[in-house]
N, C-alpha and C positions, 0 to 999 in steps of 0.2 A: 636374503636367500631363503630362508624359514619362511617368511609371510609369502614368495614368489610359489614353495612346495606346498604351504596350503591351500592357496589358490588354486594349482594344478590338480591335489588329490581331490578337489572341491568338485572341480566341473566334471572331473571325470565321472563322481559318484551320481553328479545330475545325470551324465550323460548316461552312465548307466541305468539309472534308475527311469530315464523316458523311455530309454532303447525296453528295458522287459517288460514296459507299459504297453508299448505300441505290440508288440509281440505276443498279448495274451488279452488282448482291448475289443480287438477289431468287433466279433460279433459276443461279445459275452452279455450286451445289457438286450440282445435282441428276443423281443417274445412277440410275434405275432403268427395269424393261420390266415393261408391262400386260400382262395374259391378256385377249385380248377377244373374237371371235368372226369370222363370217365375212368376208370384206371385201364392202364395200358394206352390210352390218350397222351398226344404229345402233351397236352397242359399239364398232365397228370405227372407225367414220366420227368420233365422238365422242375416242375416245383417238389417232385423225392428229388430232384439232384441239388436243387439252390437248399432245403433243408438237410442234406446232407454236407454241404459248403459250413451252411452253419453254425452245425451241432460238430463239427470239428474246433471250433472256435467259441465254442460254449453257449453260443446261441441257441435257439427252438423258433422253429418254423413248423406250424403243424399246416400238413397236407390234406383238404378235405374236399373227399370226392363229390362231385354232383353232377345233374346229368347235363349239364351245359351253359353255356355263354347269357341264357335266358335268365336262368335259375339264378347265373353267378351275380348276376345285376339287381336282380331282384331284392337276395340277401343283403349284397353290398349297401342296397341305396335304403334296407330297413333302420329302424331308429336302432342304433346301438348304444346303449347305454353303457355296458362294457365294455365296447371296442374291441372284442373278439377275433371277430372278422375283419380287418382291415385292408386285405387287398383280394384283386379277383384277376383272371385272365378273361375278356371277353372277345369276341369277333366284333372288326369293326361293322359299323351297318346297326349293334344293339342297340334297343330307346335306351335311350339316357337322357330324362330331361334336365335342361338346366337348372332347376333346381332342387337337384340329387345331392347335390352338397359330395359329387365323385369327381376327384380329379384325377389326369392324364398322367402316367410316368414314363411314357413311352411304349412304343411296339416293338415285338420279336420282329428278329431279322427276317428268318423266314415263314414265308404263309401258307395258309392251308388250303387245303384243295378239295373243293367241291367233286366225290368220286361215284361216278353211279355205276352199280356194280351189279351185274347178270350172269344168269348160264351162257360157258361158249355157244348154244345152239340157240337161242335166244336174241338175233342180232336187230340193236335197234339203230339205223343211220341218220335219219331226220327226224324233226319233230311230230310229222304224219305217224310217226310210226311208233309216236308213246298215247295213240287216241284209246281210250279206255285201259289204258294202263293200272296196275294196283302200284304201290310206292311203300316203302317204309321208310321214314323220315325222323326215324330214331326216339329218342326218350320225349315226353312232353317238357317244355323250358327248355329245350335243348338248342344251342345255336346252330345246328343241322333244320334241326324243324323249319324254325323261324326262319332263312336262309331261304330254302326248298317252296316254302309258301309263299313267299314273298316274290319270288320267280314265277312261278304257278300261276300267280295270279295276273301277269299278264293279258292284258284283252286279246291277244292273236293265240293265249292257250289255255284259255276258258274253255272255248268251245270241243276241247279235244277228252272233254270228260273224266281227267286224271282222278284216280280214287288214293289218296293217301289216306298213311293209319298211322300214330304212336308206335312204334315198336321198338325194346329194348337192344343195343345193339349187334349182338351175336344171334339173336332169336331172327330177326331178319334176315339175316345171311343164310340160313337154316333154312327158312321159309324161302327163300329164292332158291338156292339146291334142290327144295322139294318140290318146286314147280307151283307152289301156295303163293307164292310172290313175283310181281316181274324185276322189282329192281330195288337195290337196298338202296338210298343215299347216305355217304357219309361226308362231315367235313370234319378232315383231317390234316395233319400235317403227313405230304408222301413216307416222309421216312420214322412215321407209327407203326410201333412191332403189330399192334394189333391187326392194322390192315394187312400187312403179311400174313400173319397167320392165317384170318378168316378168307383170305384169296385162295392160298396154300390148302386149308381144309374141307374147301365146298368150292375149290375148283372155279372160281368166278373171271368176270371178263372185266374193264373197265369200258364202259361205254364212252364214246366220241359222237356227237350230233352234229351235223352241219349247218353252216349258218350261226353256230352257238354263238359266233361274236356279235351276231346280231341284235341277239339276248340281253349280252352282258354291257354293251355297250349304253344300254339305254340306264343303265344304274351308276350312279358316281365311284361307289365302293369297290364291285369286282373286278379282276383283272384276269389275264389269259396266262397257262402257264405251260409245262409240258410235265408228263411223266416219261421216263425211258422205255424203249421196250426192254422186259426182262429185268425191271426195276425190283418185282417181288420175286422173280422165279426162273433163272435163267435156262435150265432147264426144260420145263415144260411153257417159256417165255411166256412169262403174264407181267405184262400184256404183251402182246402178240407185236404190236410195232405202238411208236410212240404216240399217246395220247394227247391232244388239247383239252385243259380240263379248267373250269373259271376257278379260282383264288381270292382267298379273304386274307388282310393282315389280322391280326391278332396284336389286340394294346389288353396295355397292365396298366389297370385302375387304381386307386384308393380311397377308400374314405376320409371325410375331413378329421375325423377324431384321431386319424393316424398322423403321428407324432413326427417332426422331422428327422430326428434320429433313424425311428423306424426306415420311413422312405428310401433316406440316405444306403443304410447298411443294403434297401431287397435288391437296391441300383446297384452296391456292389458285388452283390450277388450275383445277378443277370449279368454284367459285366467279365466276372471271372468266368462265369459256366458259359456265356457266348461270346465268343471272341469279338465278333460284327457288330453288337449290339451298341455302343456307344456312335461307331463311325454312322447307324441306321437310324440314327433320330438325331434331333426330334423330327417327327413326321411332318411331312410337309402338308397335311392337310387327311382331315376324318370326312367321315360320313357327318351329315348334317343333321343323322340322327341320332350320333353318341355325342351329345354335347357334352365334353367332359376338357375343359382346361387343361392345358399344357402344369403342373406343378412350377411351381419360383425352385423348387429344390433341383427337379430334373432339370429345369431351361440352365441353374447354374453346374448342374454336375457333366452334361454334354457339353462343354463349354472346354472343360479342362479334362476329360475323364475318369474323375477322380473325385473323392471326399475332398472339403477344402480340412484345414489343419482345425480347427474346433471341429469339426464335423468327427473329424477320424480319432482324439482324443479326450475331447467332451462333450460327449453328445446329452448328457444329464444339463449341460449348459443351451446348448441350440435348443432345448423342448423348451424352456424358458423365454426364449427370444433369436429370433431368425438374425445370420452374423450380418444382414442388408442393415439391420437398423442397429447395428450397436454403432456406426460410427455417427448417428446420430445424437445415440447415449454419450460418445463421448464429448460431442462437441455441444452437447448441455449443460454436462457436470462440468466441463471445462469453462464455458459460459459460467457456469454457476460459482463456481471459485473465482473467475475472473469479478466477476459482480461483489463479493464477498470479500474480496482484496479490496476493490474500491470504496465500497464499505466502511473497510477498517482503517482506510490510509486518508479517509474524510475525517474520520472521528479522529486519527492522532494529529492532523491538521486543525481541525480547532481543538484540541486539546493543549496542544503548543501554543497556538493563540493567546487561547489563557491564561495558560500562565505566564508567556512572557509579558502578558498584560498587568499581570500580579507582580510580576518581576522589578517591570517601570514604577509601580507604582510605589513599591518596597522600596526603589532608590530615591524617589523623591522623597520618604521619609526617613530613611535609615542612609542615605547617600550609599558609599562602594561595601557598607557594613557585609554586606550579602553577595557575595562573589561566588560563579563555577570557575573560576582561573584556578590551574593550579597551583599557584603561590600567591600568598594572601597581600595583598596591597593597605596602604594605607589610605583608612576613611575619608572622604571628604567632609565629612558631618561629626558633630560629636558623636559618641559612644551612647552617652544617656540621653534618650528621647525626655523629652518632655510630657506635659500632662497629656495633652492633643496628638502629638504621636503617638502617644501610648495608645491611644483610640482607636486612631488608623489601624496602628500591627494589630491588636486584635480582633479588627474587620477582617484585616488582608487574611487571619490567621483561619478566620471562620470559613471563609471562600477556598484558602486552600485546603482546606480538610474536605468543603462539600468536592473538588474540582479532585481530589483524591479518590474519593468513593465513586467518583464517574468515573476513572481510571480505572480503580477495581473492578466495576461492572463490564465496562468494554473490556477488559482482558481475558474476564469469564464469559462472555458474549459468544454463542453461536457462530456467529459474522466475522468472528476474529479468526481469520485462517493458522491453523496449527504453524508454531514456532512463530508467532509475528507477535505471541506475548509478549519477548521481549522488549519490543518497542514500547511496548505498557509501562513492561519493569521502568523501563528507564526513565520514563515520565513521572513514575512514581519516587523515583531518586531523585531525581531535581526538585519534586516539591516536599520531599521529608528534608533536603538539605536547608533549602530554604524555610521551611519551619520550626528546623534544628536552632538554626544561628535568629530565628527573629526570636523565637522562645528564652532563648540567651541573653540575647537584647533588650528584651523587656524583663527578663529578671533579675539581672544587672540591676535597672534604670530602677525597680521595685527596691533593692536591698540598699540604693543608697538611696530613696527614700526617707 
């Protein structure tokens, strides 16, 4: 009953003592910083909310602005010696080449929307009607820029003389108001407080082209989306009725020096702050110019949706070694103790050998003198050897002394799997037994000499 009650108050104390682990675990070993984009930027507004997930949880995620999807790659794919930076938000469609040494942890649920934005009195319907246009195309390395140019460059809209410029992204919107500008471009996500505001304060339109799918179709990346009317401003409805507007997914990279602990925790980050996020990957297919691999870590966490069990209470252990290959570790070491039992169960197999071989030989000189029975029999032989047996017993006596110290050694042996000294011990009893009683024997046969 006592031994049944300490077993009970036993597990309990494990149980409690995993339960407050798991409870104060989740992000406390986490330090890394995003690359994300402008502030007030969905990327922006998006990794303050996963760093606030988990600096609740004792982690640190530092938030660092830049001016885009460009930049973010850029950084990401620089030699980091310190692994600083370890992850980034870009737009699909960024270079990324393959040998970036960046891999894939998957895309946000939802994408951002390519918005070009004018004075109501400013209206442009077809693409005839952006011919000598100005553009502001946002920060330089910005994934608007690259996006915007990359469209532009079109052979059916070459010839329409478009003038784009760098411009930071509030100063555009400003310059469009002032009539300095015909059209800001932004790629955002729709529900960016910043795009409300800057609609809301300079009064702006979202432009719709026709044909646009025309456009967008010839590139593998974009896809067609809507905005609502009255999306930013019900009121004075901006926009005025619902927009066609082309859309980029948005994938979260990393660099290789990020750790799989790391990875794990920013997937359960992403995960808790989007609900979608695990059922939206992995992606079924990128742009051909962000080569950047699916992660082993994200292909197994969208699998289950969840950390596996070492992942979520040792991840000091998963930086060590990925859990795909420890059941290879174990069927090594298991291999390897198998091998090492074999080992040892050879050596006590001829070690048995020998001495039963010493055994035989003992009886042809000493006859039953030298018995393991446990009750002593009467000799076949006399008691006192002779001059020439005397000879024998102390050959026999020399061999088992050497056939000893092999004993000793194989019991102290490497190869000897823990607790199988035994077997040693007991080899080493049968030949002190038999050395006992031949020692006997012969010193007998000496004193009546």
């Amino acid at each position: 009953m006592l031994r049944a009650l300490l077993l009970a108050v036993a597990s309990a104390a494990i149980a409690a003592l995993a339960l407050s682990y798991s409870t104060v675990r989740d992000f406390g070993s986490f330090r890394a910083a995003i690359l994300t984009g402008a502030p007030g930027g969905a990327y922006h507004s998006l990794a303050s909310n996963l760093a606030q997930l988990a600096g609740r949880d004792r982690g640190h995620l530092e938030v660092i602005p830049t001016a885009g999807s460009i930049e973010n790659a850029k950084r990401l794919m620089a030699d980091q010696k310190a692994c600083v930076e370890k992850f980034a938000f870009v737009q699909d469609g960024t270079p990324v080449p393959a040998e970036a040494e960046l891999e894939l942890l998957g895309r946000l649920p939802e994408p951002e929307s390519l918005l070009l934005l004018a004075r109501r009195d400013r209206p442009f319907v077809t693409f005839s009607d952006l011919r000598g246009a100005s553009i502001g195309i946002g920060p330089e390395n910005s994934g608007t820029a690259y996006l915007v140019r990359q469209l532009l460059a079109d052979p059916d809209l070459k010839t329409l003389d478009i003038r784009t410029s760098y411009r930071d992204l509030e100063e555009q919107a400003q310059l469009v108001a002032l009539g300095n500008l015909d059209i800001a471009a932004y790629v955002m996500r729709n529900d960016a407080e910043f795009l409300r505001t800057i609609i809301g304060r300079y009064d702006l339109e979202i432009i719709e082209l026709r044909d646009l799918r025309g456009l967008t179709d010839r590139y593998p990346w974009p896809t067609l989306g809507r905005v609502p009317a009255g999306r930013y401003d019900l009121m004075r409805q901006a926009p005025a009725t619902d927009k066609l507007v082309p859309q980029v997914n948005t994938l979260v990279l990393a660099h290789a020096c990020a750790k799989r602990a790391d990875r794990i925790e920013l997937l359960v980050l992403l995960a808790a702050a989007l609900p979608t996020f695990v059922r939206s990957n992995p992606p079924s297919s990128t742009s051909s110019a962000t080569e950047a691999p699916l992660s082993s870590e994200a292909r197994q966490f969208f699998l289950t949706g969840e950390p596996e069990f070492v992942d979520r209470y040792f991840p000091w252990l998963v930086n060590l070694m990925s859990p795909a290959y420890w059941i290879y570790l174990v069927m090594a070491v298991t291999a390897l103790f198998n091998l090492l039992k074999g080992i040892s169960r050879f050596r006590l197999w001829r070690l048995d050998s020998a001495r039963e071989k010493l055994e035989a030989e003992v009886k042809l000189v000493a006859g039953d003198a030298v018995s393991h029975a446990p009750a002593p029999r009467r000799p076949t032989k006399p008691a006192l050897p002779d001059a020439d047996e005397r000879d024998a017993i102390k050959d026999i006596l020399d061999r088992l002394a050497r056939l000893r110290e092999r004993c000793q050694r194989y019991a102290n042996s490497f190869a000897t799997p823990m607790g199988e000294e035994m077997f040693y011990r007991y080899q080493q009893f049968l030949i002190d037994r038999t050395t006992v009683e031949l020692r006997a024997l012969l010193g007998a046969g000496a004193h009546n000499l």
